[in-house]
TORSEDO-247039 format. One record per residue (C-alpha): x negated, y, z negated. Coordinates in steps of 0.5 Angstrom, whole numbers, padded with zeros to 4 digits, always signed. Layout:
BEGIN
XYZ
...
***
This chain:
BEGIN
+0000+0000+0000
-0003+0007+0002
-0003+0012-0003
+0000+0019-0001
-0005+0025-0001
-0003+0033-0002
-0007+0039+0001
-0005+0044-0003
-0006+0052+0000
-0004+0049+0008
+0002+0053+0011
+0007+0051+0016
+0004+0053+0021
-0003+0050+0020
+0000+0044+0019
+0005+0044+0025
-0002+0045+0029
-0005+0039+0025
+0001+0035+0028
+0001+0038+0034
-0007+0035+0035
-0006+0029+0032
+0001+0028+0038
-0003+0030+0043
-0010+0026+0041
-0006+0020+0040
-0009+0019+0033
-0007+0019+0025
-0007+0024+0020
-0013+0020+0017
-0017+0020+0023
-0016+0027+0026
-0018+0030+0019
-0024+0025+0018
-0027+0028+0026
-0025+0035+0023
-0029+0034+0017
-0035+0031+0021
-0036+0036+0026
-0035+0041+0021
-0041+0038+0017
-0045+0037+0023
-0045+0045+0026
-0046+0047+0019
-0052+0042+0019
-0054+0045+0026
-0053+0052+0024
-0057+0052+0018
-0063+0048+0022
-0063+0054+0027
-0064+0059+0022
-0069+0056+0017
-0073+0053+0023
-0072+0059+0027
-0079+0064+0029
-0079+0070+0025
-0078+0076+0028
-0085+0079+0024
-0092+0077+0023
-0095+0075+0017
-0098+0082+0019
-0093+0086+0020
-0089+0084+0015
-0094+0086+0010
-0096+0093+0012
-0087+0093+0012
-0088+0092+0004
-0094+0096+0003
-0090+0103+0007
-0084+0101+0003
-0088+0100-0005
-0091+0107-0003
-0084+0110-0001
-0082+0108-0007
-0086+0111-0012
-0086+0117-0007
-0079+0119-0008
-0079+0115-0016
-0074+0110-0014
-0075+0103-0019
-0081+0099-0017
***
């Protein structure tokens, strides 16, 4: 016997979108929700990957002398440090 699941905070016309997908598919509930969940774990692990892999826009270099321009502002016009 399968239990019944509850999705709380779906509002009709979400559901009616889930169900018009899972007719046209041709799949159950269950299946649709799994490939859902699937893809969006899937982007988010490909999404995290091109920006933590992704080449920096400064070099060490620059990025240096950025912080070296900042620090001397700063203390010029006596913001914190």
């Amino acid at each position: 016997m399968e239990t019944i699941k509850t999705i709380k905070g779906v509002d009709e016309e979400t559901w009616y979108k889930l169900k018009k997908l899972s007719v046209r598919d041709r799949v159950t509930m269950g299946k649709l929700l799994h490939k859902i969940v699937e893809e969006y774990e899937k982007r988010s692990e490909s999404f995290w990957k091109d920006i933590l892999n992704h080449k920096g826009t400064l070099t060490n270099k620059e990025a240096e002398e950025m912080h070296l321009l900042v620090r001397k502002h700063r203390q010029e016009y006596g913001f914190r440090q």
